[in-house]
Residue, then its C-alpha position, 0 to 999 in steps of 0.5 A: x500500500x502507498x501511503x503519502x509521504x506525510x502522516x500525523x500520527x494519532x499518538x501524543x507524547x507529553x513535551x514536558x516530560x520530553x524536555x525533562x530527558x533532554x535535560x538530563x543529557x545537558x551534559x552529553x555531547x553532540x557528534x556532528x552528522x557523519x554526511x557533512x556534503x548534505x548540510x550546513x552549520x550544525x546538524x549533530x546527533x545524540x545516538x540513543x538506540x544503535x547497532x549491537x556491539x556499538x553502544x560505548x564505542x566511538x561516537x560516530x560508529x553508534x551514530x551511523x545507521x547501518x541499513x544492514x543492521x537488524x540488531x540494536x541496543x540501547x547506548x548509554x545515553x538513554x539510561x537517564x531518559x526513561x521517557x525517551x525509551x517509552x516513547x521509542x517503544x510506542x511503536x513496536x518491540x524493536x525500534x532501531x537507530x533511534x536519535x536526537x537530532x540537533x540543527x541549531x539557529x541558521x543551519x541547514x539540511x539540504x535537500x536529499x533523499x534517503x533511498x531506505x526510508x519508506x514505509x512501502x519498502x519496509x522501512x520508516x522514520x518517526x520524527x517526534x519533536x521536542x524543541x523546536x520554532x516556528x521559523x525552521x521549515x521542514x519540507x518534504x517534497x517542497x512542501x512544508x511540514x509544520x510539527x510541535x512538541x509531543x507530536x508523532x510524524x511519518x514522513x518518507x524522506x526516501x523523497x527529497x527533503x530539506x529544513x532550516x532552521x531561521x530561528x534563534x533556538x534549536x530544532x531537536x527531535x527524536x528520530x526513530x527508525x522502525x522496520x513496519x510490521x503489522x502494528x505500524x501498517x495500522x497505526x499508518x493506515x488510521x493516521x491517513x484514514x483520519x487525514x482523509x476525514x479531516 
C-alpha cells in the first residue's frame, strides 16, 4: 500500500516530560552528522538506540545507521531518559537507530533523499519533536511540514527533503527508525484514514 509521504500520527507524547530527558543529557555531547556534503552549520546527533556491539564505542560508529543492521541496543545515553525509551517503544518491540537530532539557529539540511526510508519498502522514520520554532521549515517534497512538541510524524524522506532552521533556538527531535510490521501498517493506515476525514 502507498501511503503519502506525510502522516500525523494519532499518538501524543507529553513535551514536558520530553524536555525533562533532554535535560538530563545537558551534559552529553553532540557528534556532528557523519554526511557533512548534505548540510550546513550544525546538524549533530545524540545516538540513543544503535547497532549491537556499538553502544560505548566511538561516537560516530553508534551514530551511523547501518541499513544492514537488524540488531540494536540501547547506548548509554538513554539510561537517564526513561521517557525517551517509552516513547521509542510506542511503536513496536524493536525500534532501531533511534536519535536526537540537533540543527541549531541558521543551519541547514539540504535537500536529499534517503533511498531506505519508506514505509512501502519496509522501512520508516518517526520524527517526534521536542524543541523546536516556528521559523525552521521542514519540507518534504517542497512542501512544508509544520510539527510541535509531543507530536508523532511519518514522513518518507526516501523523497527529497530539506529544513532550516531561521530561528534563534534549536530544532531537536527524536528520530526513530522502525522496520513496519503489522502494528505500524495500522497505526499508518488510521493516521491517513483520519487525514482523509479531516
Amino acid at each position: 500500500m502507498a501511503f503519502p509521504d506525510r502522516l500525523k500520527l494519532p499518538l501524543a507524547f507529553d513535551a514536558e516530560r520530553l524536555q525533562r530527558d533532554l535535560a538530563a543529557l545537558a551534559a552529553a555531547p553532540w557528534t556532528a552528522h557523519f554526511v557533512p556534503q548534505n548540510y550546513e552549520g550544525d546538524w549533530s546527533v545524540i545516538p540513543l538506540r544503535a547497532p549491537k556491539g556499538t553502544a560505548g564505542q566511538h561516537p560516530i560508529r553508534m551514530v551511523y545507521s547501518d541499513p544492514a543492521a537488524t540488531a540494536f541496543e540501547d547506548t548509554p545515553f538513554i539510561a537517564p531518559c526513561p521517557y525517551f525509551r517509552e516513547v521509542a517503544f510506542a511503536f513496536g518491540p524493536e525500534p532501531r537507530a533511534t536519535r536526537l537530532m540537533r540543527l541549531a539557529p541558521g543551519s541547514a539540511i539540504k535537500e536529499h533523499a534517503d533511498g531506505d526510508l519508506a514505509a512501502e519498502t519496509g522501512m520508516a522514520r518517526i520524527h517526534v519533536p521536542i524543541t523546536t520554532n516556528a521559523d525552521v521549515v521542514f519540507e518534504v517534497n517542497r512542501r512544508r511540514v509544520d510539527m510541535a512538541p509531543g507530536e508523532a510524524w511519518y514522513l518518507r524522506l526516501a523523497d527529497p527533503h530539506r529544513v532550516a532552521n531561521r530561528g534563534a533556538t534549536d530544532r531537536i527531535h527524536l528520530v526513530i527508525d522502525l522496520p513496519v510490521d503489522a502494528a505500524l501498517d495500522q497505526l499508518l493506515r488510521q493516521a491517513m484514514a483520519e487525514s482523509a476525514a479531516g
